[in-house]
N, C-alpha and C positions, 0 to 999 in steps of 0.2 A: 488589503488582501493578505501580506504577511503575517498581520495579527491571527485572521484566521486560521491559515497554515498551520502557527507555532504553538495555536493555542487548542487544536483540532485533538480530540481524542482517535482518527481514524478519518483515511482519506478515499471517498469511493471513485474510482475512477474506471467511467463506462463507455469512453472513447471506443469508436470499431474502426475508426477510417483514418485513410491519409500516413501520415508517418509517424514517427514519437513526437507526442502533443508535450509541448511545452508545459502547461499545468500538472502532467507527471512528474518532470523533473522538478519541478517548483514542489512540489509534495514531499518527494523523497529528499530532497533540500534541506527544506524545512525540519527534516526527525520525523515526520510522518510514521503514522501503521498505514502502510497503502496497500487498497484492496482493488486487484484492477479484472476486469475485462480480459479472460484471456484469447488473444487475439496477436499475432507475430510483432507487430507492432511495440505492443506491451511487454510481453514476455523476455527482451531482449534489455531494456535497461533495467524491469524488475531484477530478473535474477534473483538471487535469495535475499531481496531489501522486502519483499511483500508478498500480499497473500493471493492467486489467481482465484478469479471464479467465472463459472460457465455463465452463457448467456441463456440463462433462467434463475426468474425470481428466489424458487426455495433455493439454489445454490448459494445464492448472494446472502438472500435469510440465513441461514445457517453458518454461515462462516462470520455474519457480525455477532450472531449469537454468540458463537463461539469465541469469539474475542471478547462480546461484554461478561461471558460468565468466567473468562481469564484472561483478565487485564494483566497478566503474567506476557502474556502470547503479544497481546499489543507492544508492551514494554521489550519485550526481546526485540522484534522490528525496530523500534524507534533505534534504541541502541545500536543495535547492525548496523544503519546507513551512518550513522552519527561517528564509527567510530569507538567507542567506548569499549566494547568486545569484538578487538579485529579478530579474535583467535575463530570465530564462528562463520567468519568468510570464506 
């Protein structure tokens, strides 16, 4: 499963229930672009590590769009949680 993680160009996560799900933090962990479910749950360890999107499809469409036509945007995320430009925190 960590292979998948490290080796993920983009992490969807569409968890609505219960409390912070473990496979978020394993994502953002990981270097992840995490694109979550916004839902109180989520919203509170994303913080600015990732990307929120509504519970509808074109929301969700659209913001991986926007990451695959600027892999610039994915690579800012990864970086964030990583570390590498704390100054953006």
């Amino acid at each position: 499963m960590k292979e998948l993680h490290c080796n993920a160009y983009a992490y969807v996560h569409g968890h609505s229930l219960g409390g912070v799900n473990p496979a978020l933090l394993k994502a953002l962990g990981c270097g992840n672009c995490v694109l979550a479910l916004n839902t109180p749950f989520n919203v509170e360890p994303l913080q600015s590590y990732g990307i929120l999107f509504e519970h509808d499809v074109h929301d969700l469409a659209g913001k991986l769009q926007e990451i695959d036509n600027h892999p610039e945007i994915a690579a800012e995320y990864r970086r964030r949680f990583s570390g590498e430009d704390s100054r953006s925190l």
